[in-house]
C-alpha positions as CSV (number, residue, x, y, z in Angstrom):
1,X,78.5,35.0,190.3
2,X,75.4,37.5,190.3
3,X,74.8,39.8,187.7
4,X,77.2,42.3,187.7
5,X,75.7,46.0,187.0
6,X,77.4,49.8,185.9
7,X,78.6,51.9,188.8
8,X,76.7,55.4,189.3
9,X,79.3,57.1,187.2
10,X,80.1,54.6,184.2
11,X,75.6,54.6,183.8
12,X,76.1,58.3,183.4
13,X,78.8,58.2,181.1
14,X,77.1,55.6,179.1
15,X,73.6,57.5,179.0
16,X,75.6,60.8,178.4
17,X,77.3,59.1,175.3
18,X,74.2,57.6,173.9
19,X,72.6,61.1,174.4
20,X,75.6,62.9,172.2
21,X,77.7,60.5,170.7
22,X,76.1,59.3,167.1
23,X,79.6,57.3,166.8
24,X,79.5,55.5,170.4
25,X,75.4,55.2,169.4
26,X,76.2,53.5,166.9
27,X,79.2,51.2,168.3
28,X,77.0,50.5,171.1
29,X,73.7,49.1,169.5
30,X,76.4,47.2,167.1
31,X,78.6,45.7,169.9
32,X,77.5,46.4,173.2
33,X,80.2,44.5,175.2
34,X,83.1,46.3,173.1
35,X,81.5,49.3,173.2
36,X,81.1,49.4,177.4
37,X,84.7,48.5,177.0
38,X,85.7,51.2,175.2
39,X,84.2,53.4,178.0
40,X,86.3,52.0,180.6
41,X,84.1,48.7,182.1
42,X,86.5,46.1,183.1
43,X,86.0,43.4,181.5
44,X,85.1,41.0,184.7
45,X,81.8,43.6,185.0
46,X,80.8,42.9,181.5
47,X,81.0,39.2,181.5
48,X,78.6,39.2,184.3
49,X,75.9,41.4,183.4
50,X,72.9,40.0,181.9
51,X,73.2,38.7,178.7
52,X,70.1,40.5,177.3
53,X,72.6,43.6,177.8
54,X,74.7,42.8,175.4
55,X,72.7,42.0,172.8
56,X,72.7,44.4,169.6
57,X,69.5,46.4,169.5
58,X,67.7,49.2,168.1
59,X,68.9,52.3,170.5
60,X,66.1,55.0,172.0
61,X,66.3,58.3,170.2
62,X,69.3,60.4,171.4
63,X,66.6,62.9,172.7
64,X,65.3,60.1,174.8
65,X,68.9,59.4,176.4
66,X,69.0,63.1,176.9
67,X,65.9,63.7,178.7
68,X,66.4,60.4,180.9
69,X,70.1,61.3,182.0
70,X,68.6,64.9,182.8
71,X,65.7,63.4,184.8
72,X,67.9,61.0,187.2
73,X,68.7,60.8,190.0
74,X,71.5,59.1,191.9
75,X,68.5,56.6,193.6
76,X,67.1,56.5,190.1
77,X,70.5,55.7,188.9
78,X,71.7,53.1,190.9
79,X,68.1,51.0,190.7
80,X,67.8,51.8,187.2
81,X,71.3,50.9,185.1
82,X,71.2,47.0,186.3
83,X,72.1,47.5,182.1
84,X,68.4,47.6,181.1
85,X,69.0,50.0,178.4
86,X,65.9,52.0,176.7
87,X,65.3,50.5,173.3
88,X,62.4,51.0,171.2
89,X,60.1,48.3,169.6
């Protein structure tokens, strides 16, 4: 099977939560996969995305995830959240 990626509305729930969510933030850079399941990706999706995104990994700022989610738009959305997540350095 191909890479699987987020529908429109879980990469807006994820972004939103990594944007205002210090608890998900940190669940998220610590466990990825459990974290995505915890938002309500079945588990079929998450097997298939790429492995490099679900990885732990230093997270962008919050202010980052805030001014990207407010910046998208659905084209940027559904091109964008293959699961290549912001991270810095």
């Amino acid at each position: 099977m191909a890479d699987s990626k987020l529908t429109d509305q879980q990469a807006r729930t994820l972004l939103g939560k990594l944007a205002k969510d210090n608890a998900f933030r940190s669940a998220f850079a610590a466990k990825p996969a459990a974290a995505l399941r915890d938002l309500g990706v079945d588990a079929e999706t998450i097997v298939h995305l790429p492995a490099a995104c679900i990885c732990p990994r230093t997270l962008a700022s919050a202010d980052d995830y805030a001014k990207l989610l407010d910046n998208l738009s659905d084209v940027d959305v559904a091109s964008a959240m293959a699961m290549r997540v912001p991270q810095v350095g």
